[in-house]
C-alpha positions as CSV (number, residue, x, y, z in Angstrom):
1,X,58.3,21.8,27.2
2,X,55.1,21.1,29.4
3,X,52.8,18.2,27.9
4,X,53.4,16.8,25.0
5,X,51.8,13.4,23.2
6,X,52.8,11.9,20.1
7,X,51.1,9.8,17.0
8,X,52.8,8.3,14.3
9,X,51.0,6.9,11.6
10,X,52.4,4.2,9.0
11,X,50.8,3.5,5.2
12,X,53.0,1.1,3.5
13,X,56.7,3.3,2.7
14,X,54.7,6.7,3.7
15,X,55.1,7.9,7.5
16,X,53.3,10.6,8.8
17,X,53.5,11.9,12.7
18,X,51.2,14.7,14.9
19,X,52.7,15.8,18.3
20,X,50.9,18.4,20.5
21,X,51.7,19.6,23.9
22,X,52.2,23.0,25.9
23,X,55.0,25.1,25.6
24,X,56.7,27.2,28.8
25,X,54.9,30.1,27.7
26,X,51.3,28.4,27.9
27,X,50.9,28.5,24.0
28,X,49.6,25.4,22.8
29,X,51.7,23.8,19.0
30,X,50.7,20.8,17.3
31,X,53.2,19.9,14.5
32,X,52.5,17.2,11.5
33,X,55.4,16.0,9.4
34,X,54.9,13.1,6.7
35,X,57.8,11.9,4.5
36,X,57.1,8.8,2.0
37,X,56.1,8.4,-1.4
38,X,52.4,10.2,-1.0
39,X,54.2,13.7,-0.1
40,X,56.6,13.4,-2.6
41,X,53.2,13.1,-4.9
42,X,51.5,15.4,-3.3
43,X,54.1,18.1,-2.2
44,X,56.6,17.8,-4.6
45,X,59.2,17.1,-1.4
46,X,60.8,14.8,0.1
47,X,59.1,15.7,3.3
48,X,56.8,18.0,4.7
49,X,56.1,19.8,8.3
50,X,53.2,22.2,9.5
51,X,52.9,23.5,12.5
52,X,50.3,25.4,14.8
53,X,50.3,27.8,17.6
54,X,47.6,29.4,19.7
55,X,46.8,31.6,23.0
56,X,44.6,28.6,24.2
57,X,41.3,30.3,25.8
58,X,38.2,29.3,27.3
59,X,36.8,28.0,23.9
60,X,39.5,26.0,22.8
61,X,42.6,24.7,24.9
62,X,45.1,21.4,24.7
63,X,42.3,19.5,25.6
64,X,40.5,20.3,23.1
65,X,43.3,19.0,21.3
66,X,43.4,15.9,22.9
67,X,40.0,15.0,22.4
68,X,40.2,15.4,18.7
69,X,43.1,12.5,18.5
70,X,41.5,10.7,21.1
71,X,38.0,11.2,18.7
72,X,39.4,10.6,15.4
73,X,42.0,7.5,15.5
74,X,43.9,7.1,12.4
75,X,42.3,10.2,10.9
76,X,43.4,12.8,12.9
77,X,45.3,15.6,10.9
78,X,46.4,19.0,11.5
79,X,43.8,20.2,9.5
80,X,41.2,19.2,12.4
81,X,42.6,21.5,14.6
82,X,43.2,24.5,12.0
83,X,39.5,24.4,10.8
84,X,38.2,23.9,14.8
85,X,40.6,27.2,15.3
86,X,39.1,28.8,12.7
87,X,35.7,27.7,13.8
88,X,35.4,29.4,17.3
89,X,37.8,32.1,15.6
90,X,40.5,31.2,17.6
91,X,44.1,33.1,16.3
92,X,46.7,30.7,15.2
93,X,49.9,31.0,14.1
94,X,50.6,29.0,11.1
95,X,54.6,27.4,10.1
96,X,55.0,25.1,6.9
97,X,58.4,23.6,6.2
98,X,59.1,21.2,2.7
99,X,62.3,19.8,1.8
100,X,64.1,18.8,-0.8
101,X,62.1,19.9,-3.5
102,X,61.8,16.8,-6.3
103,X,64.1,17.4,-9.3
């Protein structure tokens, strides 16, 4: 699957991971998936994935990617990359996954 990197992320019982890379067709994905007490809070599920893919171009490519986890440490979330997307107007396709749903 081309490049690929990984973070995984720890808060007490909650654990939350962000992997981006380049898939055979050039597209680049980043995917987020937390599971833990704060998403079943938050979500209302057990756990939780999103995931992102773009056409990179000129503007904005995997290493744009990489320099926002490289920038951000401990705070890098998906949402960085969907609002730079949406910044330099950048089409994305967007996937988001929850499961089980809490009684």
């Amino acid at each position: 699957m081309g490049s690929r990197r990984t973070r995984e992320y720890e808060r007490g019982e909650e654990r939350r991971s962000i992997s981006w890379g380049e898939a055979p067709d050039g597209c680049v994905w980043v995917r987020e998936t937390s599971f833990g007490p704060d998403t079943r809070i938050s979500f209302g599920a057990a756990w939780r994935e999103t995931a992102l893919t773009f056409q990179p171009t000129d503007l904005y490519d995997i290493a744009d990617v990489d320099h926002a986890a490289d920038s951000a440490g401990d705070d890098f979330f998906i949402g960085d990359i969907e609002d730079a997307l949406s910044l330099w107007g950048i089409p994305y396709r967007r996937e988001a996954r929850m499961g089980p749903v809490n009684p």
